[in-house]
PDB file of N, CA, C and O in Angstrom, chain B, residues numbered from 101:
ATOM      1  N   UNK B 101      84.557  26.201 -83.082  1.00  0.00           N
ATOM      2  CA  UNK B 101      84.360  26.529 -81.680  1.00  0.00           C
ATOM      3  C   UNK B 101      85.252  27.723 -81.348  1.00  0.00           C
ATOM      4  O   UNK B 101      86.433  27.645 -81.685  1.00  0.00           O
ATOM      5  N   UNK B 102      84.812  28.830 -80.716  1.00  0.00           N
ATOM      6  CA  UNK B 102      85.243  29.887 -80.127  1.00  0.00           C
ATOM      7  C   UNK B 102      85.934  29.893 -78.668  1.00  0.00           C
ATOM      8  O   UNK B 102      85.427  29.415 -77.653  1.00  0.00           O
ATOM      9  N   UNK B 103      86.946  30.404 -78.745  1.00  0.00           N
ATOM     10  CA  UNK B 103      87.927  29.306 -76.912  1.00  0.00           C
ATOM     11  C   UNK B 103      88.055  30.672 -76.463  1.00  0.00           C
ATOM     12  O   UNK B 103      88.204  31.411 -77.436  1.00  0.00           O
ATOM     13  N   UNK B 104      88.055  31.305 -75.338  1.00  0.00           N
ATOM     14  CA  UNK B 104      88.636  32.070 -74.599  1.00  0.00           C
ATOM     15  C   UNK B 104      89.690  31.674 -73.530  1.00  0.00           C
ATOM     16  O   UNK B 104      89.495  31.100 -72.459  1.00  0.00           O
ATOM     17  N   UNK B 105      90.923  32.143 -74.108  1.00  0.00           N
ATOM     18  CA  UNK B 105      92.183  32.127 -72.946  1.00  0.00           C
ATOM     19  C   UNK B 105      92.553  33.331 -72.230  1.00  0.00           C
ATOM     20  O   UNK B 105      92.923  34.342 -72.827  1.00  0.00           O
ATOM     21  N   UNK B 106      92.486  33.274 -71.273  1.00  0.00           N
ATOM     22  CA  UNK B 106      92.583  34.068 -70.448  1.00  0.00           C
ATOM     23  C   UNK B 106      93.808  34.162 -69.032  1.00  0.00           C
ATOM     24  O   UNK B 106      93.833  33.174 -68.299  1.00  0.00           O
ATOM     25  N   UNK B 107      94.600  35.130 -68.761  1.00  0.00           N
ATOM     26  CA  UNK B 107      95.722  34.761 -67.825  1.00  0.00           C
ATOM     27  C   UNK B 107      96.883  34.869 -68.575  1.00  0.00           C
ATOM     28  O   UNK B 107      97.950  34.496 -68.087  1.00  0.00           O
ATOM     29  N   UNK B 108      96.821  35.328 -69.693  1.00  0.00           N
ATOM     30  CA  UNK B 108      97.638  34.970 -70.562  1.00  0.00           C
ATOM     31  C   UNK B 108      99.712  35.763 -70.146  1.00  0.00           C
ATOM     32  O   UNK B 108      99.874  36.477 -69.156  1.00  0.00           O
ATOM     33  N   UNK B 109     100.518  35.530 -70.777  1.00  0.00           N
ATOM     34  CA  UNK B 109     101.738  36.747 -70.252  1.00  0.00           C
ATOM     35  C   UNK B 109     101.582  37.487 -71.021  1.00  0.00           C
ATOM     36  O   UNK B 109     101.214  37.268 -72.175  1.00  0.00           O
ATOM     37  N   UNK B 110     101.845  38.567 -70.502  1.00  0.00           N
ATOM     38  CA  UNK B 110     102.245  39.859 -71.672  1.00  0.00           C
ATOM     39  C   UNK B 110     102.601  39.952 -72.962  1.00  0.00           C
ATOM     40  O   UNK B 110     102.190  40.613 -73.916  1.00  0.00           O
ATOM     41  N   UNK B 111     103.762  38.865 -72.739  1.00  0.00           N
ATOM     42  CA  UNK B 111     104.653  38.759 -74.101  1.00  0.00           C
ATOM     43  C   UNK B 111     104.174  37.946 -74.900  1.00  0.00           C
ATOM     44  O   UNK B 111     104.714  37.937 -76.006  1.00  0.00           O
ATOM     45  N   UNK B 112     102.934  36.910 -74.655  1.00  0.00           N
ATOM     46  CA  UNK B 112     102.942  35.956 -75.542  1.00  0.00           C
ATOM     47  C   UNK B 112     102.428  36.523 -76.651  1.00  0.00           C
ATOM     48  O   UNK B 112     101.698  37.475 -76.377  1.00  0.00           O
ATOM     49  N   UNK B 113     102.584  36.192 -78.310  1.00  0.00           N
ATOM     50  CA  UNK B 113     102.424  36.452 -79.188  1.00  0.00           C
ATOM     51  C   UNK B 113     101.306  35.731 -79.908  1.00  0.00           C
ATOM     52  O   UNK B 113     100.796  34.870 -79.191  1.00  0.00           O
ATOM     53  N   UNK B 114     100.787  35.827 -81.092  1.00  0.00           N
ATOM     54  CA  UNK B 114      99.191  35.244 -81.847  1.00  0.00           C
ATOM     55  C   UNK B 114      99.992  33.780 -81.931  1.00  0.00           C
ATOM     56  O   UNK B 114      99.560  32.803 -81.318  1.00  0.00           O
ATOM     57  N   UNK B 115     101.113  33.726 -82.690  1.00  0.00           N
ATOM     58  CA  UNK B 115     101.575  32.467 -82.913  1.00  0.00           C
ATOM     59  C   UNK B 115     101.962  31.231 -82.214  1.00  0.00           C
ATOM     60  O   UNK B 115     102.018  30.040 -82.520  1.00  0.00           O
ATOM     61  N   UNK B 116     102.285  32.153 -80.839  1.00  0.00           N
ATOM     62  CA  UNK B 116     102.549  30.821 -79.831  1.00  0.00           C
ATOM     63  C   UNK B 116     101.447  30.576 -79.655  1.00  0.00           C
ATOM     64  O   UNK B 116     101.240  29.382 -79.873  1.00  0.00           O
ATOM     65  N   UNK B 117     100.616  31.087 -79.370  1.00  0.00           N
ATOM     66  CA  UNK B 117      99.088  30.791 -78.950  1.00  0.00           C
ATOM     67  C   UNK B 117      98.736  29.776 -80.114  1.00  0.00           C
ATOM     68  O   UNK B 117      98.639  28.583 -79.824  1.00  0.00           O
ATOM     69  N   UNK B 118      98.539  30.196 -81.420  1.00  0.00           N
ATOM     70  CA  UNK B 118      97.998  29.180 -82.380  1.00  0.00           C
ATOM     71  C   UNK B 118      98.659  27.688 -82.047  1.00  0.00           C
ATOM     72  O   UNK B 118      98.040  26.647 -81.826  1.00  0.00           O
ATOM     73  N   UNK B 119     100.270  27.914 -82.081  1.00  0.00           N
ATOM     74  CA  UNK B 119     101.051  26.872 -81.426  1.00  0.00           C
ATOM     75  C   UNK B 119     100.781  25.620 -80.644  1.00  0.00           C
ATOM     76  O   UNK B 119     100.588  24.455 -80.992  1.00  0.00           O
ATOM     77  N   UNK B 120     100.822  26.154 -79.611  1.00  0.00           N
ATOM     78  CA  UNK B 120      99.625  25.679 -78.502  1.00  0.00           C
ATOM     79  C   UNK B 120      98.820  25.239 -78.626  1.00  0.00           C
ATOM     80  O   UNK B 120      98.887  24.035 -78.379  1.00  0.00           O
ATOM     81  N   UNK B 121      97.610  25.702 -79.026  1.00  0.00           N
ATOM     82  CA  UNK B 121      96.230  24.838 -79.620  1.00  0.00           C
ATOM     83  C   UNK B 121      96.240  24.021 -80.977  1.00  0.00           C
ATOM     84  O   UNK B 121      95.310  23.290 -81.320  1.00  0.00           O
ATOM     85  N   UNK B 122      97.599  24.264 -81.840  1.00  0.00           N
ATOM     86  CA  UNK B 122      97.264  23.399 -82.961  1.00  0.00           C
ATOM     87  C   UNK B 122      97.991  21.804 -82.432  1.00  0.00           C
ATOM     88  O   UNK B 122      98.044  20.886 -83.251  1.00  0.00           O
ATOM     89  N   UNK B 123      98.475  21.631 -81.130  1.00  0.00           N
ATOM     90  CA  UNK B 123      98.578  20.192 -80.711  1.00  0.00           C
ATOM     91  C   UNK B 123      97.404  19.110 -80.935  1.00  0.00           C
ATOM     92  O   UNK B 123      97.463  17.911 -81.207  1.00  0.00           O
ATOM     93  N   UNK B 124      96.029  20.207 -80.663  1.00  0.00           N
ATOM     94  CA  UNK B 124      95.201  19.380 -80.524  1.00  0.00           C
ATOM     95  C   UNK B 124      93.947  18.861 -81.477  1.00  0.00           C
ATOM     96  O   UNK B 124      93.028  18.044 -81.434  1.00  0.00           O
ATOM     97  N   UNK B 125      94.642  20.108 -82.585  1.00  0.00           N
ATOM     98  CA  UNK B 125      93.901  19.566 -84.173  1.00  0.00           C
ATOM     99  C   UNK B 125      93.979  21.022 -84.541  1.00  0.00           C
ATOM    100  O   UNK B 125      94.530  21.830 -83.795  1.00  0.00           O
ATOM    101  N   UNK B 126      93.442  21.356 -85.664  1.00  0.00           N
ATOM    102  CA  UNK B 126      93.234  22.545 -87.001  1.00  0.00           C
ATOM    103  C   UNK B 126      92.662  23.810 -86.217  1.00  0.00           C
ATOM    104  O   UNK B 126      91.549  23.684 -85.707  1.00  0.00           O
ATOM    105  N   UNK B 127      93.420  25.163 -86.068  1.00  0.00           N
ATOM    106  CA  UNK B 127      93.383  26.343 -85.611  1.00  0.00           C
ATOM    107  C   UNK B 127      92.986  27.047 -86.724  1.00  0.00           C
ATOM    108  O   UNK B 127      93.718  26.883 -87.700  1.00  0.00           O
ATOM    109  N   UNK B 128      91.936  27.867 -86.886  1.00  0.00           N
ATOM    110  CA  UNK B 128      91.452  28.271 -88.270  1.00  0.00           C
ATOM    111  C   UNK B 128      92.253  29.746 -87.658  1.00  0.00           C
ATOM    112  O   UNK B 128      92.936  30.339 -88.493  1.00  0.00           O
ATOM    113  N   UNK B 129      92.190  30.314 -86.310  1.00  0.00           N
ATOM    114  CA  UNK B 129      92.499  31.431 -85.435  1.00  0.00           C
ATOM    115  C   UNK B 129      93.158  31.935 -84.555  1.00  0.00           C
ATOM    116  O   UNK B 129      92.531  31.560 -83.564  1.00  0.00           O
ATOM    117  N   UNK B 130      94.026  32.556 -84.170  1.00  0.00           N
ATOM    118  CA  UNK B 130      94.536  32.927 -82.858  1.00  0.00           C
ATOM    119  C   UNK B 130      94.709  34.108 -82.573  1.00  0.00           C
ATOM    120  O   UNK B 130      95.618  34.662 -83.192  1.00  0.00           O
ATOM    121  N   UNK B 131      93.858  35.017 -81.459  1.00  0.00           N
ATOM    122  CA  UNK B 131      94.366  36.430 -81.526  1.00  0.00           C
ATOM    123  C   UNK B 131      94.650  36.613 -80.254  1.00  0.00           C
ATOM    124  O   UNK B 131      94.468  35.638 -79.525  1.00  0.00           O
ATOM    125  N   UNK B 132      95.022  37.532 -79.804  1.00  0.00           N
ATOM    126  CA  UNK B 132      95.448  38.021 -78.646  1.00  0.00           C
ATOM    127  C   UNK B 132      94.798  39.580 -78.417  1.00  0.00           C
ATOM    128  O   UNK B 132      95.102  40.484 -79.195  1.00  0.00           O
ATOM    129  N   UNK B 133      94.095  39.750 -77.547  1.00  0.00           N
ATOM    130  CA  UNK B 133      93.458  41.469 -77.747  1.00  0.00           C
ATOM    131  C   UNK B 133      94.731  42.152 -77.315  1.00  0.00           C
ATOM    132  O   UNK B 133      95.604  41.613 -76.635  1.00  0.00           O
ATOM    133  N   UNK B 134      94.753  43.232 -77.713  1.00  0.00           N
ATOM    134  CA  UNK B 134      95.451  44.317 -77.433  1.00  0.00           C
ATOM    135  C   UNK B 134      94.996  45.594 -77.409  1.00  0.00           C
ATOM    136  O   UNK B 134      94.346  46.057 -78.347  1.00  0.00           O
ATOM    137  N   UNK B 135      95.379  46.457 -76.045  1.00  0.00           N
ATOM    138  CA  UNK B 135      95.502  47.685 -75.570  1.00  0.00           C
ATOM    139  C   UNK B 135      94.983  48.396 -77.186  1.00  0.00           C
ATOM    140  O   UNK B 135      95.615  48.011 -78.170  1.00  0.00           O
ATOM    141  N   UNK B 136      93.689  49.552 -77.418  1.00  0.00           N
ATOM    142  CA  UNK B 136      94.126  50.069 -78.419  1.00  0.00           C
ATOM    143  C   UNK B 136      94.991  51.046 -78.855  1.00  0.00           C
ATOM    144  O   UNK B 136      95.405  51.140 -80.010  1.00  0.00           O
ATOM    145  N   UNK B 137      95.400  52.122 -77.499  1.00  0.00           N
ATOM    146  CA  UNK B 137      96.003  53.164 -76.994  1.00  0.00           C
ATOM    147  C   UNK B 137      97.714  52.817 -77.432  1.00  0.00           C
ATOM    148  O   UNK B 137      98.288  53.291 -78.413  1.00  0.00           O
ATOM    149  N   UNK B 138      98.402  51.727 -76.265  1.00  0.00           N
ATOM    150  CA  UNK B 138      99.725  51.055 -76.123  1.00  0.00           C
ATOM    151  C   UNK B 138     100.236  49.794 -77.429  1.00  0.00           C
ATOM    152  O   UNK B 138     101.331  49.442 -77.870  1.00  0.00           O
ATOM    153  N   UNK B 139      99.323  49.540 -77.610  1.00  0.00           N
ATOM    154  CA  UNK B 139      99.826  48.011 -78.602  1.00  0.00           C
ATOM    155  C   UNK B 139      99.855  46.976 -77.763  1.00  0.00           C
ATOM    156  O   UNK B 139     100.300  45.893 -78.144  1.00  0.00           O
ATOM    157  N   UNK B 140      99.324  47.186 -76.337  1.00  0.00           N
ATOM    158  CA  UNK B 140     100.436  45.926 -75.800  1.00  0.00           C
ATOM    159  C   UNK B 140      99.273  45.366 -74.831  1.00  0.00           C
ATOM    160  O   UNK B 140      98.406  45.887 -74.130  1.00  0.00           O
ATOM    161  N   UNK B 141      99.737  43.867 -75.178  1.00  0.00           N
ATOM    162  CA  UNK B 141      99.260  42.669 -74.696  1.00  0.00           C
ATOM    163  C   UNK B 141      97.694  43.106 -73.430  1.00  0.00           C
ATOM    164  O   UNK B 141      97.825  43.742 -72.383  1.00  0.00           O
ATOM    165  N   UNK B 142      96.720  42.686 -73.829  1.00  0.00           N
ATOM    166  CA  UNK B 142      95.780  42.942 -72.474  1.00  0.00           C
ATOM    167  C   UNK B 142      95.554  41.389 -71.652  1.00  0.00           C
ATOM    168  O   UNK B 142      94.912  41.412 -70.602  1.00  0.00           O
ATOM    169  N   UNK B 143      95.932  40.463 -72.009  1.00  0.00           N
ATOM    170  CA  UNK B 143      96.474  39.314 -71.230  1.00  0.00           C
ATOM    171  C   UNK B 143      95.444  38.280 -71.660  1.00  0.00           C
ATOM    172  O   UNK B 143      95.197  37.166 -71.199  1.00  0.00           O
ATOM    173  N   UNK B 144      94.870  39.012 -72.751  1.00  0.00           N
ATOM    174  CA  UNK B 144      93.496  37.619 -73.027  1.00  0.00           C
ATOM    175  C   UNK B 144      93.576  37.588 -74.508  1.00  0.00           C
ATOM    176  O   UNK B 144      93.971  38.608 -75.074  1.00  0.00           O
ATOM    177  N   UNK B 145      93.321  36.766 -75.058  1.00  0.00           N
ATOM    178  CA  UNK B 145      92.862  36.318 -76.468  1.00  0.00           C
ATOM    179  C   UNK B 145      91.867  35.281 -76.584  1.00  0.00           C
ATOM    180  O   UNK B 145      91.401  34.726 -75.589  1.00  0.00           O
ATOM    181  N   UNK B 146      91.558  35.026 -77.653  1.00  0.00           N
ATOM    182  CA  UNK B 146      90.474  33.979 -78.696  1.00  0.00           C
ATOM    183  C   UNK B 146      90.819  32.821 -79.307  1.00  0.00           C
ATOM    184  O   UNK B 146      92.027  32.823 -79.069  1.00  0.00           O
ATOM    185  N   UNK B 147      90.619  31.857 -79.911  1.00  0.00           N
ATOM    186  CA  UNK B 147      91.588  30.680 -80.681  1.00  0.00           C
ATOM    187  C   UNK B 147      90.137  29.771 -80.870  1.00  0.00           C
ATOM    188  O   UNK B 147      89.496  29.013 -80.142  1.00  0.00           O
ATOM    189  N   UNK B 148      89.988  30.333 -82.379  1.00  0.00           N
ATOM    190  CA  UNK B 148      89.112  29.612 -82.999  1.00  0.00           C
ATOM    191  C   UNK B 148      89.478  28.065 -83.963  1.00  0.00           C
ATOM    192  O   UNK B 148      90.223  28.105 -84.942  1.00  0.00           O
ATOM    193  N   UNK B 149      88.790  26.720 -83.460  1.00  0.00           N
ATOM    194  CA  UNK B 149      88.954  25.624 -83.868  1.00  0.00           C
ATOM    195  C   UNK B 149      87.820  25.333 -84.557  1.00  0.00           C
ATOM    196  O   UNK B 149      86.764  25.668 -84.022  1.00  0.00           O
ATOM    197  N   UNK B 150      87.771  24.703 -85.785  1.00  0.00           N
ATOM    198  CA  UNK B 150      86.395  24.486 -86.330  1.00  0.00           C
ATOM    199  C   UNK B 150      85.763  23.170 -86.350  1.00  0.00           C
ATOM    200  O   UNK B 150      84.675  22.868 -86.841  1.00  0.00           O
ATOM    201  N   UNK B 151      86.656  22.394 -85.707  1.00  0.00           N
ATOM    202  CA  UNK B 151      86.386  20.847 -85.034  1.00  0.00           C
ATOM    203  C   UNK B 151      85.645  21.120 -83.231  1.00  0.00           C
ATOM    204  O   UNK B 151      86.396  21.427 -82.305  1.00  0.00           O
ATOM    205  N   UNK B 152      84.635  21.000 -83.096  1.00  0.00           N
ATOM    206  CA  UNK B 152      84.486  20.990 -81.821  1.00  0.00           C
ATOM    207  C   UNK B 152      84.656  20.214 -80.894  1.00  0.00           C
ATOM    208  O   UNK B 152      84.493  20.591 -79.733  1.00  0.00           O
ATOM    209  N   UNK B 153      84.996  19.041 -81.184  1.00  0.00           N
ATOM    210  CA  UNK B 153      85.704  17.698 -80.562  1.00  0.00           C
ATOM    211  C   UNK B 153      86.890  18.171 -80.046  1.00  0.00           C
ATOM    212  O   UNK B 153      87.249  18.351 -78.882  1.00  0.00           O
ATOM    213  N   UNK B 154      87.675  18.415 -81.558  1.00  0.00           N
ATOM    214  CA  UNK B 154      89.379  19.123 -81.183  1.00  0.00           C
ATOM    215  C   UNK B 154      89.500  20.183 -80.119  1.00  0.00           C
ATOM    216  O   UNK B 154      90.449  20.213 -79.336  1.00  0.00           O
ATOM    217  N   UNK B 155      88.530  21.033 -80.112  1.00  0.00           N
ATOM    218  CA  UNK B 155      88.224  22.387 -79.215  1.00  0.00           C
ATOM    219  C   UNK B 155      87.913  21.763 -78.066  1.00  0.00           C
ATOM    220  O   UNK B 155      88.839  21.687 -77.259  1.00  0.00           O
ATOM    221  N   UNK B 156      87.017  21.356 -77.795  1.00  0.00           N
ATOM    222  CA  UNK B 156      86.828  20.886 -76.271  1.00  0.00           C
ATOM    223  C   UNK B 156      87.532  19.848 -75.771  1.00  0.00           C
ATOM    224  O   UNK B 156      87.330  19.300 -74.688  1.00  0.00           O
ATOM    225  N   UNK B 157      88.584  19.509 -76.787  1.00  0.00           N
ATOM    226  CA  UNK B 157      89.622  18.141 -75.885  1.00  0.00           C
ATOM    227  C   UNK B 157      91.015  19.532 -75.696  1.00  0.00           C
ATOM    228  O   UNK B 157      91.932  19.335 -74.900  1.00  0.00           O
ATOM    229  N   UNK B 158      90.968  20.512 -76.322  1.00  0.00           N
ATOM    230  CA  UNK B 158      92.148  21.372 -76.211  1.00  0.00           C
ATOM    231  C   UNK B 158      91.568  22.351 -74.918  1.00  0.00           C
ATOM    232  O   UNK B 158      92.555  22.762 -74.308  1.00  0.00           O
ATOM    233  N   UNK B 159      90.462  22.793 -74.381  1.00  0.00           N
ATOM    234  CA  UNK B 159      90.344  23.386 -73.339  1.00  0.00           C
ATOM    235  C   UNK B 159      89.678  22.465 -72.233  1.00  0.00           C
ATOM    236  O   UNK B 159      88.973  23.090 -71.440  1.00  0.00           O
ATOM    237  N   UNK B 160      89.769  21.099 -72.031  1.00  0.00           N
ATOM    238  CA  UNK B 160      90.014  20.055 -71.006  1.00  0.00           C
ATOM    239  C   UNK B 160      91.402  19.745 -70.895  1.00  0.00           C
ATOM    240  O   UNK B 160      91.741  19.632 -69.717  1.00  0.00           O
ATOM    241  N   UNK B 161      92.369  19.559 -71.763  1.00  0.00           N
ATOM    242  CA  UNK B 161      93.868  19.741 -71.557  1.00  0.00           C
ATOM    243  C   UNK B 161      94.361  20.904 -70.733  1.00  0.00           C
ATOM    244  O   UNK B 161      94.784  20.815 -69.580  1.00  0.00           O
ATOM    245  N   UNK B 162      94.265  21.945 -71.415  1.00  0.00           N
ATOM    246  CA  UNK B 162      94.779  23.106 -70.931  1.00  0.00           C
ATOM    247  C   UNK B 162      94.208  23.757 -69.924  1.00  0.00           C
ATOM    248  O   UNK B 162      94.974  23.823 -68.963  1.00  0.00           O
ATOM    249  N   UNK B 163      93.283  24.213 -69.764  1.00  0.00           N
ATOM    250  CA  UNK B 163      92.448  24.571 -68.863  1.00  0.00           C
ATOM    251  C   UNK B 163      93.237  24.530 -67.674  1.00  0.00           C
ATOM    252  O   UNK B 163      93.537  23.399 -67.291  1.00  0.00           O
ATOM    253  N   UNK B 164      93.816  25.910 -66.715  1.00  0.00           N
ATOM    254  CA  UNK B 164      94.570  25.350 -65.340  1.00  0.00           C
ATOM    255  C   UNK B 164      96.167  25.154 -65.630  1.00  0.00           C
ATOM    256  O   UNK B 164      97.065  25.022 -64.800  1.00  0.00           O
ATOM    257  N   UNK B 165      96.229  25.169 -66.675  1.00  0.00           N
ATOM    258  CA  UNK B 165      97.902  24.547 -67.261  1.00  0.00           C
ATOM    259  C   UNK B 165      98.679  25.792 -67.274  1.00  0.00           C
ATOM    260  O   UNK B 165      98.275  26.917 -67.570  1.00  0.00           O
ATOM    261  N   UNK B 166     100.596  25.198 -66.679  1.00  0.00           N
ATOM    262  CA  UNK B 166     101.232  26.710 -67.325  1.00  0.00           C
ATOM    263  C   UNK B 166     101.648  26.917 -69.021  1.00  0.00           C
ATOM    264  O   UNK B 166     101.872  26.097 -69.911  1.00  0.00           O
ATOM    265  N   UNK B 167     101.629  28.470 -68.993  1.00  0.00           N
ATOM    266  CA  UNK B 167     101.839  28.675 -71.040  1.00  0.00           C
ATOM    267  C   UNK B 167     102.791  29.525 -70.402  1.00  0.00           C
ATOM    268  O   UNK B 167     102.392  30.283 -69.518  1.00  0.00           O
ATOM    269  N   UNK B 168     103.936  29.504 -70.713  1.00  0.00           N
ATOM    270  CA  UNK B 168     105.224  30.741 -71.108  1.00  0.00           C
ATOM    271  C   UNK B 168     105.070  31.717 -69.529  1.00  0.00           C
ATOM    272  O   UNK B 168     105.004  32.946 -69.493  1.00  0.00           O
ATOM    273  N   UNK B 169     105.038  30.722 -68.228  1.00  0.00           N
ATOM    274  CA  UNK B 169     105.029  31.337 -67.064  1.00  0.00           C
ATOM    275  C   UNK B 169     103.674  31.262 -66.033  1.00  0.00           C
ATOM    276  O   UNK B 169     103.609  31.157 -64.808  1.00  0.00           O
ATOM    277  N   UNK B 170     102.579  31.368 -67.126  1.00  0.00           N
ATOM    278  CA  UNK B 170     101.738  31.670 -66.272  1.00  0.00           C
ATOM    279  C   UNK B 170     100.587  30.630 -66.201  1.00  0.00           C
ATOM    280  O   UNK B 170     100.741  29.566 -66.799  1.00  0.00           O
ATOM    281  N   UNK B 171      99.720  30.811 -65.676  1.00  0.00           N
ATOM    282  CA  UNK B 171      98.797  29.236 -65.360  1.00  0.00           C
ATOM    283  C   UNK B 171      97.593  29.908 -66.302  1.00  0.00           C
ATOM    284  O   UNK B 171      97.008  30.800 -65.688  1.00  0.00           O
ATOM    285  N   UNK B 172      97.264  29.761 -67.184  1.00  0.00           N
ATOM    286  CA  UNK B 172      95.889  29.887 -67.807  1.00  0.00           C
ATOM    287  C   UNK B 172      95.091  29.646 -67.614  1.00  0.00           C
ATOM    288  O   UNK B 172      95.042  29.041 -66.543  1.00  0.00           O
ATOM    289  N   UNK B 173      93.534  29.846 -68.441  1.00  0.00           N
ATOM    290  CA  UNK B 173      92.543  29.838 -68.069  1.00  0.00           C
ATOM    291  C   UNK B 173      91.961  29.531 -69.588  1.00  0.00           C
ATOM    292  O   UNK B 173      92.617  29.990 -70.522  1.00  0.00           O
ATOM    293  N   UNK B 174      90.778  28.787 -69.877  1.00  0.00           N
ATOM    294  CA  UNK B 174      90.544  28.507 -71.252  1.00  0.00           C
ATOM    295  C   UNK B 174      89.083  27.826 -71.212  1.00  0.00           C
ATOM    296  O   UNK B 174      88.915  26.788 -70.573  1.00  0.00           O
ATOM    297  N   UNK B 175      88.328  28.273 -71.720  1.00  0.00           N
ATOM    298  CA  UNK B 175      86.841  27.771 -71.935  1.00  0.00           C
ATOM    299  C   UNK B 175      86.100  28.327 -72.859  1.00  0.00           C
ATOM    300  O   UNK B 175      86.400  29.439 -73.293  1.00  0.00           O
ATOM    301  N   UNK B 176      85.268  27.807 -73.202  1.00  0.00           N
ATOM    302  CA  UNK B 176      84.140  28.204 -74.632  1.00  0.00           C
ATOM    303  C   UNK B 176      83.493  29.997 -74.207  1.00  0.00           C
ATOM    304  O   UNK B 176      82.890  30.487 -73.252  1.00  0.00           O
ATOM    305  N   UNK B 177      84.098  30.570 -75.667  1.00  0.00           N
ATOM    306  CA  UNK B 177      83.858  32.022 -75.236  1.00  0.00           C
ATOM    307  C   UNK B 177      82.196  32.048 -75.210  1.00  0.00           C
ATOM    308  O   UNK B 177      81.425  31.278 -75.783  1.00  0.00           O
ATOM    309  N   UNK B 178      81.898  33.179 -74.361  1.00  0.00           N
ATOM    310  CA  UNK B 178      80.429  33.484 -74.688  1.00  0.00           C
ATOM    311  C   UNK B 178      80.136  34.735 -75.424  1.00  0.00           C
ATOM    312  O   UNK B 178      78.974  35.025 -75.710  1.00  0.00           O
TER     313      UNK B 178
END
């Protein structure tokens, strides 16, 4: 399953992110897009789970929740 998080902080990094979602079972993924110009953080990333059970119990958890400041946003990418 393909997750879009969104809201994300600046600073957060691929790993906290994987972090985060591997509470809720096996993270095959975690990216974070970035600026191609700056390097730096565009406030959204991806976090691919290949359990879709695990995936949709990790963006009914989180979904609305704070990560490292800020309140996120998280649902099945399209």
């Amino acid at each position: 399953m393909n997750i879009y998080v969104s809201n994300l902080n600046w600073n957060t990094v691929d790993d906290s992110l994987q972090n985060l979602f591997a509470e809720y079972g096996e993270v095959s993924s975690a990216k974070i897009i970035t600026d191609r110009e700056t390097g730096r953080s565009r406030g959204f990333g991806f976090v691919e789970m290949p359990n879709d059970e695990e995936g949709q119990k990790a963006i009914d958890t989180l979904n609305e929740t704070e990560f490292e400041g800020k309140t996120i946003n998280v649902a099945v990418a399209r």
